[in-house]
Each structure stands twice: as structure tokens, then as C-alpha cells.
FIMARTOR-454596 format. One record per residue (C-alpha): residue number from 1; residue in three letters; x, y, z. Coordinates in steps of 0.001 Angstrom, whole numbers, padded with zeros to 6 digits, m for minus. Layout:
BEGIN
NUM / ala / X / Y / Z
...
end
This chain:
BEGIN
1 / unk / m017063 / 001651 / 013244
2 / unk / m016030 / m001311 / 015488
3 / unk / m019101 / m003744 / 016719
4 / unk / m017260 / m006456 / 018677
5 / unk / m015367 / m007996 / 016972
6 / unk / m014857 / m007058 / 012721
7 / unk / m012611 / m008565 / 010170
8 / unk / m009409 / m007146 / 009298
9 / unk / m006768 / m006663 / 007249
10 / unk / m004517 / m007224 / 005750
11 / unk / m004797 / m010791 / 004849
12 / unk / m003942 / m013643 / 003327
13 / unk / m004604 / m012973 / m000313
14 / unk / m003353 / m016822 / m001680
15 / unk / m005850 / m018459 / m003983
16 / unk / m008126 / m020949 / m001861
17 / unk / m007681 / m019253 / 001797
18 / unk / m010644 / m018925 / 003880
19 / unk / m010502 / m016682 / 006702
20 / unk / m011938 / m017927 / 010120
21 / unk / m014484 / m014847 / 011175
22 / unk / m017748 / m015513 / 009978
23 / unk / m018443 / m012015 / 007778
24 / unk / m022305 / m013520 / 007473
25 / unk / m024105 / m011646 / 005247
26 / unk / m021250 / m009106 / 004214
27 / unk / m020063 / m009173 / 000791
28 / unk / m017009 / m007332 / m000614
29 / unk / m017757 / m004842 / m004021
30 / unk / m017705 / m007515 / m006628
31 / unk / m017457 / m004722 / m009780
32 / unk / m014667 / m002476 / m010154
33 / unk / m014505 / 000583 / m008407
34 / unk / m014761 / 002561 / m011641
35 / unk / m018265 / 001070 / m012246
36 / unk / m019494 / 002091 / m008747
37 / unk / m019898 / 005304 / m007508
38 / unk / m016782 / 005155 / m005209
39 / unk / m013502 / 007307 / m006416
40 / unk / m010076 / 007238 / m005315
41 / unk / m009733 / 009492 / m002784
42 / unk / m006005 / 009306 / m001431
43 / unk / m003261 / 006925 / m002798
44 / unk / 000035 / 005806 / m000011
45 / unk / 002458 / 002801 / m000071
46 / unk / 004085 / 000444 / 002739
47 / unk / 007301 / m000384 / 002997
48 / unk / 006705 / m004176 / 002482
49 / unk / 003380 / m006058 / 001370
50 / unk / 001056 / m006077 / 004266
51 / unk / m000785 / m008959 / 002426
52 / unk / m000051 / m012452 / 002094
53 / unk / 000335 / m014116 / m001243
54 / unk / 002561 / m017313 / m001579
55 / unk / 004828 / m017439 / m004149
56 / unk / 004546 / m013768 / m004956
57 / unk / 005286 / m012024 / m001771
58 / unk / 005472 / m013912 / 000988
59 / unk / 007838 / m014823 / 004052
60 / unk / 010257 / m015894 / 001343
61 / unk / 010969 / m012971 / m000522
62 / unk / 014166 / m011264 / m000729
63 / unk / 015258 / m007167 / m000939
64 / unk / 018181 / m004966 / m000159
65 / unk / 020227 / m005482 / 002912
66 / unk / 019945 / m002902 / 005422
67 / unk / 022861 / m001387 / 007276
68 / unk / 022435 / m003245 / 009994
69 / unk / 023424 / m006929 / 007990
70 / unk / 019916 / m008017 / 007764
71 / unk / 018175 / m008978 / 004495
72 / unk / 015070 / m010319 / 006740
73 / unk / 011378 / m009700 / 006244
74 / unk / 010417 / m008755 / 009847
75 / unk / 011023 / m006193 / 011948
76 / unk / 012443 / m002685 / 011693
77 / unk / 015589 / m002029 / 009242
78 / unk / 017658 / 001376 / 008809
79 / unk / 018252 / 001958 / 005355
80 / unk / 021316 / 003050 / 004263
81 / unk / 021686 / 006777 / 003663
82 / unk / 023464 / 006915 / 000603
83 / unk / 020147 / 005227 / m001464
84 / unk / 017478 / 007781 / m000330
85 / unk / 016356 / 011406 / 000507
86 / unk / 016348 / 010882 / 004281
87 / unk / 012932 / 012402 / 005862
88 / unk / 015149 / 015194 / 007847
89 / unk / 016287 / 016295 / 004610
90 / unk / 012912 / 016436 / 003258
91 / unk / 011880 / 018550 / 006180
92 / unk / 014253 / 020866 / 005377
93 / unk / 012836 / 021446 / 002257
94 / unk / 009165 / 020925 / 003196
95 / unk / 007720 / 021320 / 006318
96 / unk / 005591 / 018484 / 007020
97 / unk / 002101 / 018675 / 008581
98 / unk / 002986 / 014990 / 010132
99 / unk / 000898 / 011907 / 009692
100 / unk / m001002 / 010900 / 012872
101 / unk / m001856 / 007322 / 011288
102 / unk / 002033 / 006116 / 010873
103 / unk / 003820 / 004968 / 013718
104 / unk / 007319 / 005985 / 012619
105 / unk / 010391 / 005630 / 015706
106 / unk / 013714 / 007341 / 015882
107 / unk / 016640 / 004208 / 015806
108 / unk / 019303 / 004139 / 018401
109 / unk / 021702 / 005797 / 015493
110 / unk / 019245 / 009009 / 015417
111 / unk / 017670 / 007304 / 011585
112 / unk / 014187 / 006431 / 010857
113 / unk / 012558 / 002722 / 010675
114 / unk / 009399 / 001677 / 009530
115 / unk / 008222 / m002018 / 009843
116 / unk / 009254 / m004136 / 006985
117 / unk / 006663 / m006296 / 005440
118 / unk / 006977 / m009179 / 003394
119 / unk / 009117 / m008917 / m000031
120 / unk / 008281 / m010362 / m003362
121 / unk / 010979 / m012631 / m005391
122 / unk / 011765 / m010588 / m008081
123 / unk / 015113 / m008962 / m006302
124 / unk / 018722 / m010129 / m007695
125 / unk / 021312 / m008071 / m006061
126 / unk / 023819 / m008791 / m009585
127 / unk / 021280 / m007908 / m011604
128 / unk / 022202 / m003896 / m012331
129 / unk / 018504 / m002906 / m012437
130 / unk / 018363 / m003868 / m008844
131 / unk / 021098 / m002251 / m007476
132 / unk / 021440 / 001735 / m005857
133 / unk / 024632 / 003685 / m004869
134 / unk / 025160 / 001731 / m001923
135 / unk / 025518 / m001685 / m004308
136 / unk / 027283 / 000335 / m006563
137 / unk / 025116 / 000948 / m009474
138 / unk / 026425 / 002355 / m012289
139 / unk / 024144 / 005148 / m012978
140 / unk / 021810 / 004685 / m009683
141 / unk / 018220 / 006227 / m009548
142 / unk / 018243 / 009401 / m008320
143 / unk / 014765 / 010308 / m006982
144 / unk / 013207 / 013654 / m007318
145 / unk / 009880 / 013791 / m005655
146 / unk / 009429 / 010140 / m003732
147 / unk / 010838 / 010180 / 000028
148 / unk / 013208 / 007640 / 001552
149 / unk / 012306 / 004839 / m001534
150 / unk / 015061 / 002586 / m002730
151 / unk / 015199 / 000426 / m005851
152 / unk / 014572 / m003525 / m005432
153 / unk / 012845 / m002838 / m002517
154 / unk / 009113 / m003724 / m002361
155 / unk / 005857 / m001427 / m001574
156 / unk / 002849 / m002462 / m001218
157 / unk / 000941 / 000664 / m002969
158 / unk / m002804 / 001340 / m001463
159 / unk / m005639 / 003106 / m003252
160 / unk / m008336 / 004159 / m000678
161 / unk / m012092 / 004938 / m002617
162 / unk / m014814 / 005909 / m001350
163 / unk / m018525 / 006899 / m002146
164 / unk / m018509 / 009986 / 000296
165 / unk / m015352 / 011406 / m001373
166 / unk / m015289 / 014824 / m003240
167 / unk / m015435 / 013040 / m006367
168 / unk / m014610 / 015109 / m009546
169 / unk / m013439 / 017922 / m007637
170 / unk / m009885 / 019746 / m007204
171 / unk / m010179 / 018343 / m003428
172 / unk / m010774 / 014537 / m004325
173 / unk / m007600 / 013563 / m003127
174 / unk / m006739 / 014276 / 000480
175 / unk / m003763 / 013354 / 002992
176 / unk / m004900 / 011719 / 005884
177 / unk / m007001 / 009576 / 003545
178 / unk / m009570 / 009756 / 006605
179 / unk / m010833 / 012901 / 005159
180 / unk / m010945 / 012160 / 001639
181 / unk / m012846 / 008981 / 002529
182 / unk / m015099 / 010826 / 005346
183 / unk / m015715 / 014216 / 002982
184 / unk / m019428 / 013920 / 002279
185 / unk / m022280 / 013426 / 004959
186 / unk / m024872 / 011300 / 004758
187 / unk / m023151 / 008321 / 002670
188 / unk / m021223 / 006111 / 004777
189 / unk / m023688 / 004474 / 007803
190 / unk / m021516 / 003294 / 011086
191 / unk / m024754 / 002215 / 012631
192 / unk / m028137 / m000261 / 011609
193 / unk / m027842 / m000399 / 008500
194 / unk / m024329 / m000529 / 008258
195 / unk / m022722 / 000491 / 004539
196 / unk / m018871 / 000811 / 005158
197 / unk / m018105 / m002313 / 003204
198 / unk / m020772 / m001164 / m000011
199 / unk / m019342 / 002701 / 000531
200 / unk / m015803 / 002284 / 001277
201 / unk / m013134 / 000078 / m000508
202 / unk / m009001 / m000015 / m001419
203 / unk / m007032 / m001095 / m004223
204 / unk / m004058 / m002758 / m003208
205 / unk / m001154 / m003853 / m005475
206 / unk / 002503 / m004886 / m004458
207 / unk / 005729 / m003750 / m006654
208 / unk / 009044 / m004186 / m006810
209 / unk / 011295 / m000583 / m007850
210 / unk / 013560 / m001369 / m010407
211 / unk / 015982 / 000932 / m012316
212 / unk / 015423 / 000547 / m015610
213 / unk / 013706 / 002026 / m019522
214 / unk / 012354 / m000734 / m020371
215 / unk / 008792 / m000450 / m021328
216 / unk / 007582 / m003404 / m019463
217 / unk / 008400 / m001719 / m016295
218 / unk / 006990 / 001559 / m017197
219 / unk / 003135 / 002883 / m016384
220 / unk / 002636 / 006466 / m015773
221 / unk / m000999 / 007101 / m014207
222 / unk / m000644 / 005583 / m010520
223 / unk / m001969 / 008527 / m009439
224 / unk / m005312 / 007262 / m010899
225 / unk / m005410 / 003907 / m009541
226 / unk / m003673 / 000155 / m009583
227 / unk / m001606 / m000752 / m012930
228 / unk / m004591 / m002507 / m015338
229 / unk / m003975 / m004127 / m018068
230 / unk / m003623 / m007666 / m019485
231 / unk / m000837 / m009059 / m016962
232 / unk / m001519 / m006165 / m014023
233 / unk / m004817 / m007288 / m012310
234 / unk / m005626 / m009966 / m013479
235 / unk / m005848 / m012197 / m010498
236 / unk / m007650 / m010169 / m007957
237 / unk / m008930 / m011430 / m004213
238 / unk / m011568 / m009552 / m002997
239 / unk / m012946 / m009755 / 000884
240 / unk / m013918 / m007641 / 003515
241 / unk / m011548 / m006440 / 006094
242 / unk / m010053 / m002886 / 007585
243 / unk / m007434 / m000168 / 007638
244 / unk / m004275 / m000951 / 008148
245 / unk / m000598 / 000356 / 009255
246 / unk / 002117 / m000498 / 011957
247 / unk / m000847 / 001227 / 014833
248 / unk / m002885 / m001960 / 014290
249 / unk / m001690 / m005041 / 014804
250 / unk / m003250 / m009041 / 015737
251 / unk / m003597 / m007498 / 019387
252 / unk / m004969 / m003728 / 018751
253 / unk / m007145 / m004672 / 015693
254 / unk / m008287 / m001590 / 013506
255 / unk / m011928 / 000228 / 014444
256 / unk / m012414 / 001359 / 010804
257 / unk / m014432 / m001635 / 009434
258 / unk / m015219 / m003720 / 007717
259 / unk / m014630 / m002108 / 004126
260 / unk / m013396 / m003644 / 000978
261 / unk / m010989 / m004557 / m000434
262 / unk / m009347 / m005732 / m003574
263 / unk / m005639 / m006674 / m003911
264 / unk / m003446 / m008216 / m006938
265 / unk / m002478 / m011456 / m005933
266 / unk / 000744 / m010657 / m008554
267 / unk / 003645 / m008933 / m007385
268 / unk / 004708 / m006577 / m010432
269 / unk / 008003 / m004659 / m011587
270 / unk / 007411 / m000899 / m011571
271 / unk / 010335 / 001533 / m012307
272 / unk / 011916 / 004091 / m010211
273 / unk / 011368 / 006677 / m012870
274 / unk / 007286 / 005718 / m012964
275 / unk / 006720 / 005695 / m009066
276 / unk / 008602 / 009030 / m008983
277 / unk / 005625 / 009934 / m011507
278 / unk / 003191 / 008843 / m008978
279 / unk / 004834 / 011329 / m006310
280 / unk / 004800 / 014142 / m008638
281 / unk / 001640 / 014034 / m009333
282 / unk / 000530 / 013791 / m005879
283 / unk / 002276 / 017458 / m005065
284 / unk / 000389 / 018764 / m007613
285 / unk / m002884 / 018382 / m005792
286 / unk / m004937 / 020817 / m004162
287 / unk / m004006 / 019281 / m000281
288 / unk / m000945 / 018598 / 000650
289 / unk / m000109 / 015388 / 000456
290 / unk / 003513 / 015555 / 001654
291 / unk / 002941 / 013320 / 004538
292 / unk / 001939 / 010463 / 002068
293 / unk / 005414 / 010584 / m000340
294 / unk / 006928 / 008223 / 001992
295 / unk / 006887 / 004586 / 002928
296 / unk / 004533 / 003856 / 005732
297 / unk / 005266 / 000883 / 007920
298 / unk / 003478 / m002302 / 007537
299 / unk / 001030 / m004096 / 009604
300 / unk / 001722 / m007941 / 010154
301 / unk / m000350 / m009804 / 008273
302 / unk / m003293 / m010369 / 010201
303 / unk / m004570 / m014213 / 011767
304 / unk / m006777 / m016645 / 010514
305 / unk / m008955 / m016093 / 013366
306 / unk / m009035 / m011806 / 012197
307 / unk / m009716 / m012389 / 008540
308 / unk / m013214 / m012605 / 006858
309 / unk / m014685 / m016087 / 005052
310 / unk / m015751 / m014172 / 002492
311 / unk / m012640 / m013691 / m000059
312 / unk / m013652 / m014101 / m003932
313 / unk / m011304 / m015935 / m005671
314 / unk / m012692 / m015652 / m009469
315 / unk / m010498 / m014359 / m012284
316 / unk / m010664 / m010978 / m013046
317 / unk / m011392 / m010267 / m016546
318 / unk / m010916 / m006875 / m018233
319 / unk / m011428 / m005424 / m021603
end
């Protein structure tokens, strides 16, 4: 629903940024989701945060090295092949329906990349909750239902809602999360008056995989939405902005806005053993969402001159 020129995402979430597009009279959803009539209708991660938050994840975080020698935050990385299920094997098993939103590329070694994102600074490659096989963990994760994911890595984990969604039905959830968002007439408005931003909106939180039982790190109902509770969203922004993914970038800006959305400005410690959770419960859903149990590449984090004025910075209290 592009009209010139509309804000995107994602952006920089940091407490006291202002964007520089003037969003004029549009405000993001101020409530919580839940308290709207907009459901989750799709739920996909990004290798890397897409948003900006300094201190938390930024261009200063750190992650697992990469085959290649690099321990960067930009550009595309192999993974090593010991610390995941690669997607060829997972094809094997599964034939995949594809995802036409994910510009994935084969590397010159025949592996897959995504683009890397920013990392947060929870990663310590002695620490043993960090490491995989490749680092020589002692008892590494072994992932059951999650594609190509590797502990101390971070993921940027995206919750799409909408108000046109098949809400309370076997068929709320849908891969693309186009069709989950587009699944009822008559709701969203792309012209006069225009409703995407009141209609649509995404949860975004960023986590760090580690390997470990302890409870802190444990929270088994992703599947449902971002991790609430008294230290999980508690410092929300909230602005208007777009899609995102490694198709749009600060040159090709994304067509699908401006929608809302609301992203933890904390990056959090999530374990292997709960994000596996998350996958399982997405094949257990009426569409197959196989071509959403991977990473997805991450979009650079989009210019001053791209990102809405309009970003709430309150506190975000919860009962």
C-alpha cells in the first residue's frame, strides 16, 4: 500500500530517537494487541536483530564465528555444519513449499547464507551455555524441530497480527504471513481512508539461544506471542513503519505500509530447548508452516531519513 514515500522498518528502537519522515497524523496501536481486535496471525525469526537498540543489540554485539573467520555483524556468514540441521537435509525430510519473501543465496562452497543482523552482548564463547559442537560443548543442543539455529546466536523473533486474520480459528496462523494478515475482506483499507497502521501490527523481540535448564531462560508459549512478564517487555518502542526482510533494503523500501509496530528494546536469553518449543508448535498447525522454521535474513536497519517521528517511548506497564 505504498503512497510516495511511507515509513519503514526496521528502525532504530533506542530510547529518545526520532525518525526524520514526518508520519503526520499516523499513530502506532498504543494498547496491546491482546486488547484490540488484532491476533497473531504468523510468527518467523531473523537471523540477527533487524532493529536498532544501543547497548542491547547493536553494531557492537558479539556471536559465534562463522567458518569463514568472521565474528562480524554485517554481511552474509556460512555457518558451520556441524551446529545445525542444514536446509538440504530438511528437504529431505520435508518438502518445502519455498518462501517467496526470503531472499536466501547458494555460497561459493554450495551452503546457504542469510544476512546477519546486528547481535546482542550477552554471547561468551567460555561460557559452556554458549557453546555448540563446533566449540566443543559438552553435551551440545541437539535441535529437533527448529532449522539451521545455533546456540549464542541471536534472532530477532517477529509476531505479525492483524485485524483481518482468521482469528480463533484452526487457520489463524498461516505461512507466508501475507495471507494470515490479508485473510478477511473488508478490514484492512489501502486507499482514503487508509487503516493499515490501526489494522495491522508486529511484535518484535530479540533473543539470544542459550543451552541451558535454568528457569530464567525458559518460556514455553512463543507460539502465542512475545515473552511478557515483569523483565520481558517492559520497555517497549512503538512507531509506525513496514515489512521487512533481506528483499527490502534503504534503496528498494518495502510497499506494505505503514503498519505498527512494537519491539522490546531488551535483548533477552531464551533457551534452545524453549525455541525448539516454538517450532513444534508451529508444525502442529493447520498450514504448513515449514517455510517459517528457519532463520530469515535481515534487513539493514533502515535511515533516519526512512523511519517515522512518531516512536512512543513510555514504559510499558503490565499486570
Amino acid at each position: 500500500f505504498e503512497m510516495g514515500l511511507l515509513e519503514q522498518a526496521g528502525a532504530n528502537v533506542t530510547r529518545g530517537y526520532v525518525g526524520g519522515l514526518d508520519a503526520g497524523s499516523r499513530r502506532p496501536i498504543s494498547k496491546d494487541y491482546d486488547e484490540t481486535a488484532l491476533c497473531p496471525v504468523n510468527v518467523h525469526w531473523h537471523l540477527g536483530a533487524e532493529h536498532l537498540s544501543e547497548g542491547e543489540y547493536d553494531h557492537h554485539g558479539t556471536g559465534p564465528a562463522y567458518k569463514n573467520g568472521t565474528n562480524g555483524v554485517h554481511g552474509y556468514h556460512d555457518r558451520d555444519g556441524e551446529d545445525y540441521i542444514s536446509k538440504e537435509e530438511h528437504d529431505e525430510k520435508k518438502k518445502e513449499k519455498g518462501d517467496p519473501y526470503d531472499r536466501r543465496r547458494l555460497g561459493a562452497e554450495g551452503g546457504w547464507e542469510e544476512r546477519l543482523g546486528l547481535r546482542c552482548h550477552h554471547y561468551n564463547d567460555e561460557d559452556e551455555m554458549f557453546k555448540t559442537a563446533a566449540t566443543n560443548a559438552a553435551e551440545p543442543y541437539e535441535w529437533k524441530h527448529c532449522v539451521e539455529m545455533m546456540v549464542g546466536e541471536t534472532y530477532e523473533v517477529h509476531w505479525p497480527h492483524s485485524a483481518a486474520g482468521a482469528c480463533g480459528t484452526e487457520w489463524q496462523y498461516q505461512t507466508p504471513f501475507y495471507d494470515g494478515v490479508f485473510c478477511k475482506d473488508g478490514i484492512v483499507n489501502i486507499l482514503t481512508p487508509l487503516n493499515t497502521y490501526k489494522k495491522i501490527g508486529v511484535q518484535g523481540q530479540v533473543f539470544t539461544i542459550v543451552n541451558s535448564d535454568e528457569p530464567q531462560y525458559q518460556y514455553d508459549n512463543l507460539i502465542d506471542g512475545a515473552w511478557v512478564d515483569d523483565t520481558h517487555w517492559a520497555d517497549v518502542a512503538k512507531y509506525t513503519g513496514s515489512t521487512t526482510g533481506t528483499t527490502r533494503n534503504n534503496e528498494v523500501c518495502s510497499r506494505y505500509a505503514p503498519i505498527t509496530w512494537q519491539v522490546d528494546r531488551k535483548c533477552h536469553m531464551i533457551s534452545a530447548k524453549s525455541f525448539d518449543k516454538l517450532c513444534e508448535d508451529m508444525k502442529q498447525k493447520n498450514d504448513d508452516m515449514s517455510a517459517d522454521l528457519y532463520p530469515h535474513g535481515a534487513r539493514e536497519v533502515s535511515s533516519d531519513h526512512l523511519v517515522a517521528n512518531n516512536q512512543e517511548t513510555r514504559r510499558h506497564a503490565r499486570e
